[in-house]
Structures are given as C-alpha cells and as structure tokens.
N, C-alpha and C positions, 0 to 999 in steps of 0.2 A: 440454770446450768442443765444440760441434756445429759443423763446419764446412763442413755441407750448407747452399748455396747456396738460396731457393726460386726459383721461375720469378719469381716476383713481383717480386722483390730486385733481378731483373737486367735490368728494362725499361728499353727504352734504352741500353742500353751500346752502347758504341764496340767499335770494329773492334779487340780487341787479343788478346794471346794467340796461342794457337792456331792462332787464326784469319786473324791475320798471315801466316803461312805462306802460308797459302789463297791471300791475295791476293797474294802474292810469287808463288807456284805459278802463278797464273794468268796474272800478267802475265810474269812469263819465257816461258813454255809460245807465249803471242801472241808474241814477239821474236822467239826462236828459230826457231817456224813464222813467221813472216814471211818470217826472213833466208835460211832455207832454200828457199823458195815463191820469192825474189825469184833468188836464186842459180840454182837452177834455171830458171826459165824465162828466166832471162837468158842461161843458157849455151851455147857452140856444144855442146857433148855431146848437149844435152836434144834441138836439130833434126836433130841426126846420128842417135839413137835413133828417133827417129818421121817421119823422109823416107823414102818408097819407094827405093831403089835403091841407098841410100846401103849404104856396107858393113859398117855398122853397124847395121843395120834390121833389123828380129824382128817380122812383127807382134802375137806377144802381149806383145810389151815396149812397142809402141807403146800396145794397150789396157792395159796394164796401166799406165803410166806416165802415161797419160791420164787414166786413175781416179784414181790417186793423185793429180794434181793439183788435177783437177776435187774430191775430197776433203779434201786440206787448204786448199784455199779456202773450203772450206764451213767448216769448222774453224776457220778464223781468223774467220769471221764469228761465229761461236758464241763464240770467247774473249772477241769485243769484247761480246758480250751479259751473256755471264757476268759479265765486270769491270764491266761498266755496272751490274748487277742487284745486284754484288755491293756496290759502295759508294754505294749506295742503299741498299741494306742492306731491298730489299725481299724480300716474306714467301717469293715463287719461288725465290728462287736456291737451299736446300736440297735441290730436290725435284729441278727444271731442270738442277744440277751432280751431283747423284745419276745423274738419266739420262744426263747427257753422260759420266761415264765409265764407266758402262757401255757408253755409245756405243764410246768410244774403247778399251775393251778388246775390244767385240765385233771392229770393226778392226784389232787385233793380232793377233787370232785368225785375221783372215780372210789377212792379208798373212802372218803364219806358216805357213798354209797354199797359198798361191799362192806366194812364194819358189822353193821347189822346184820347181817347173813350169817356171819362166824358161829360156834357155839358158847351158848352163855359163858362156859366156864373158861373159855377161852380169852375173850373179851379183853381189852387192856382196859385198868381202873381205872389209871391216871388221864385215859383221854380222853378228850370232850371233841368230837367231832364237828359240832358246831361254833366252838373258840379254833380249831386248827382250818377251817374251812373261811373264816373270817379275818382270819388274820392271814391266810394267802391271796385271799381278796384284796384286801385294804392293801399289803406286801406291793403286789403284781399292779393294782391301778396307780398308784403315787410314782413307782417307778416307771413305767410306764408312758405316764402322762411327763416326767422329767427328761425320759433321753429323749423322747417325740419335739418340746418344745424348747429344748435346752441351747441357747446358742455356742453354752461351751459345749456342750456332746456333740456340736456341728462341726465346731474349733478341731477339736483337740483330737477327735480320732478321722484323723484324714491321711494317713500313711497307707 
C-alpha cells in the first residue's frame, strides 16, 4: 500500500498533527514572555538595576537590561504576529517562523556571549548559558527542518 501523501490530497487541511505543537509552542512562548516582561518591569529589582546611584547599579547592566527589554517586547509583538498568521493559516507563516527563529537563536547567541561581561555579582545563578544555548539550537533545527520538509506545512497554510 503507498502511503505517500500528495501535496494535492492535502489542500486545506486543518491545523492538526504536528503542527499542533507549533501552535501550542507559540502560544506558550507569548505567555511565558509576557509574564516574564510584566514581572520584570514591574519589579523593584529591575529600578534598582538601572537608577544611577543606587547600589545596585552597573551601567552595563543598565544597557544591557535595557536591550533585553526593549527586545522581548519586540518578541512578544512577533508571537502575536506569528499566532495571528498562523491560524490563518496563511501562506507566510513558514517562511516568517523560519526567520523568527533564526532570529531568536541569533539572540542566544548574542546574550551567551554578553553574560560574561556582566558584573560577577550581578550574574544570574540559575542560568547555564550553555544548556539555554543548546536548547535554542536543538529548538530552531528540528523546527526548522519540519516546516522546510513538511508536506502538511505545504497543505495547510496556503491562504
């Protein structure tokens, strides 16, 4: 029995599968950075890190901390794109979620190598720049290598 799919076969299909992930991946990914983004900027930590005088102040913690915000704000605008684009199930989102995480890995990349520059006391305990470096890797190529050869991600967002 031939259990090859054609492209033809599968016009129109629904969001399922595989592909469910995707859209679970995506809208956690928005949650998470929200709660995080809201956490942060709501805390007295984040004003004590970036007030002149305070005794907690670095100014490369202050840019640094700055960017990072300024950047996953932009981020969370890009998840609500992504999700919008994605249950639409318009024909961009493969191409758009392809660069976004390369986006988001080249930003691992960069934050793995800025880390080390911070001041010791600064430093976050809990992070291992090497397991969040490697896990945006492995993340970014499995995905990656799915919507590229996927014949439902050919299917299914074709509007």
């Amino acid at each position: 029995m031939n259990t090859v799919v054609k492209n033809n076969d599968l016009k129109g299909y629904k969001i399922r599968g595989i592909l469910i992930l995707v859209g679970v991946s995506l809208i956690w990914s928005f949650l998470a950075g929200l709660s995080r983004f809201l956490n942060v900027l709501g805390g007295e930590n984040f004003v004590l890190l970036i007030t002149p005088g305070s005794d907690y102040y670095f100014p490369s913690v202050e840019l640094f901390l700055k960017l990072e915000m300024f950047s996953n704000f932009i981020f969370l605008i890009l998840y609500l794109y992504l999700i919008f684009i994605f249950f639409k199930k318009d024909k961009r989102f493969p191409k758009f979620y392809i660069i976004f995480l390369l986006i988001t890995l080249f930003f691992s990349i960069v934050e793995y190598i800025l880390i080390p520059t911070l001041p010791l006391n600064f430093k976050m305990i809990d992070y291992d720049p090497w397991q969040e470096l490697g896990k945006s890797i492995i993340f970014s190529l499995i995905w990656i290598f799915y919507i590229l050869k996927s014949e439902r991600v050919k299917a299914t967002f074709i509007n």
